[in-house]
C-alpha positions as CSV (number, residue, x, y, z in Angstrom):
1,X,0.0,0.0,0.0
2,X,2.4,2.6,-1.2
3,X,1.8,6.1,-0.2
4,X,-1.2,4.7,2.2
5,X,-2.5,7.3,4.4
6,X,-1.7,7.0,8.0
7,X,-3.7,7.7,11.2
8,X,-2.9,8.1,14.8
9,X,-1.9,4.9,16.2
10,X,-3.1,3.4,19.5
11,X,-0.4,1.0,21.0
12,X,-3.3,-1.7,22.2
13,X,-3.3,-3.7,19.6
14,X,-5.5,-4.0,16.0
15,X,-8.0,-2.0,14.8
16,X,-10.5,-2.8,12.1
17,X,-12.1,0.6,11.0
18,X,-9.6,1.8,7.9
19,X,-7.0,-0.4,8.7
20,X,-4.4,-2.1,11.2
21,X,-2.6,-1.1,14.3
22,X,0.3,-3.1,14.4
23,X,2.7,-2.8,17.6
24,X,6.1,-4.6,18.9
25,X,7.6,-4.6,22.1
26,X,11.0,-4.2,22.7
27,X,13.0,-2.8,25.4
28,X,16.1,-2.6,23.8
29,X,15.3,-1.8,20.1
30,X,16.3,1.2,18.3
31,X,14.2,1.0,15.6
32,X,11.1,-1.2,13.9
33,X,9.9,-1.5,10.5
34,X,6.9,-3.3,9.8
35,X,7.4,-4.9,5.9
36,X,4.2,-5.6,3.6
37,X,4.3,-8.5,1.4
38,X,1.7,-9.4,-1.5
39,X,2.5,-12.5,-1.6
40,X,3.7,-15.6,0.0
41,X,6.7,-16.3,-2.0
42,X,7.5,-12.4,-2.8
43,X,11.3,-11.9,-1.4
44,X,11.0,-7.9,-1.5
45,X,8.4,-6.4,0.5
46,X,6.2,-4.1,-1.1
47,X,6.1,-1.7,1.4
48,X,8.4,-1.0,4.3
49,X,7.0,1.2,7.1
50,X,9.2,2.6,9.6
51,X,7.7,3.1,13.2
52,X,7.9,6.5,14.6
53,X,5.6,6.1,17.8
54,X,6.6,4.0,21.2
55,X,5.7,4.4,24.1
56,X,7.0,2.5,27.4
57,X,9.1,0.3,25.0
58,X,5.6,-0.9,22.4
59,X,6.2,0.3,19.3
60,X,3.6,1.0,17.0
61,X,2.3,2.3,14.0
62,X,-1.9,2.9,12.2
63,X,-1.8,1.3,8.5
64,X,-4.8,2.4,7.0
65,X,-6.1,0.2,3.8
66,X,-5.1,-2.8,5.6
67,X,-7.1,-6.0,6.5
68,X,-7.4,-9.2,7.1
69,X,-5.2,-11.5,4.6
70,X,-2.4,-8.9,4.9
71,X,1.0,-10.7,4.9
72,X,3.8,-9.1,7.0
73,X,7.0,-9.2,9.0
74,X,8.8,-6.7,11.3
75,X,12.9,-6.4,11.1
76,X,14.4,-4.9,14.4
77,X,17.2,-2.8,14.9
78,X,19.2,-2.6,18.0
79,X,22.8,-3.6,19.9
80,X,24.3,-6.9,18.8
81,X,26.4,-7.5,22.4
82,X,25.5,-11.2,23.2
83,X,28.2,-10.8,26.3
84,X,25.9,-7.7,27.8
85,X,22.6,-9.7,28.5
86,X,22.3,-11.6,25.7
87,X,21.0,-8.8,23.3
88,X,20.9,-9.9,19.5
89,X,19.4,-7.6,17.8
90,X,19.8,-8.7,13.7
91,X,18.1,-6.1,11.0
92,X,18.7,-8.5,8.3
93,X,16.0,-11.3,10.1
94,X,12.5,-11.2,9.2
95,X,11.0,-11.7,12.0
96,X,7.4,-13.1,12.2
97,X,4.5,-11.8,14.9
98,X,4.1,-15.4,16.8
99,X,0.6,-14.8,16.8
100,X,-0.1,-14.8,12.8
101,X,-1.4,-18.0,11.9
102,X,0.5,-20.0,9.8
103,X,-0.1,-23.5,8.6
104,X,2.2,-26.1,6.5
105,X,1.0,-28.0,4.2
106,X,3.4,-30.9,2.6
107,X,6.7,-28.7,2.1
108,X,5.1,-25.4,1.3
109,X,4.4,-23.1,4.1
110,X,1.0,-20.9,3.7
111,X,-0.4,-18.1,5.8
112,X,-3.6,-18.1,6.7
113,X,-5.2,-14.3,7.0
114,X,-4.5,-12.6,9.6
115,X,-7.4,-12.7,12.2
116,X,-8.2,-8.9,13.3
């Protein structure tokens, strides 16, 4: 959804008026971006959206035009110091939210929508 318009985001969770309220916690992070897909087997998202609201460490950001069916990841910046409380932080990880439903059939992996 390039160029989507965005609201005010609320950091308690989804939303299903106009869009999504997606949010992350993360004490140690110094930045989030949430990446759209289209498709399951697309390797470049199709829209990368940085988050520009936290508040006590939840992260968060209103996409409007989104809905159920959406398929996304977040990457996470932050410290790589495994020796300093274990923290490691890798931007190049997609990292999936653990509770998007995903279900494998044979060796193919498909997403179910997401349930808002």
């Amino acid at each position: 959804m390039a160029g989507a318009p965005r609201s005010p985001s609320d950091p308690r969770g989804p939303r299903r008026r106009g869009g999504v309220n997606f949010s992350i916690f993360s004490e140690n992070a110094t930045a989030v971006y949430l990446e759209i897909y289209g498709r399951p087997d697309d390797r470049d998202p199709k829209e990368v959206i940085e988050f520009r609201e936290q508040d006590a460490f939840l992260w968060h950001s209103f996409v409007s035009g989104l809905g159920p069916g959406t398929l996304y990841g977040y990457r996470v910046d932050g410290p790589y110091e495994p020796e300093k409380g274990g923290l490691r932080f890798n931007r190049n990880k997609l990292l999936i939210d653990p509770l998007y439903q995903v279900d494998n059939v044979g060796d193919k992996v498909e997403q179910r929508p997401l349930r808002l």
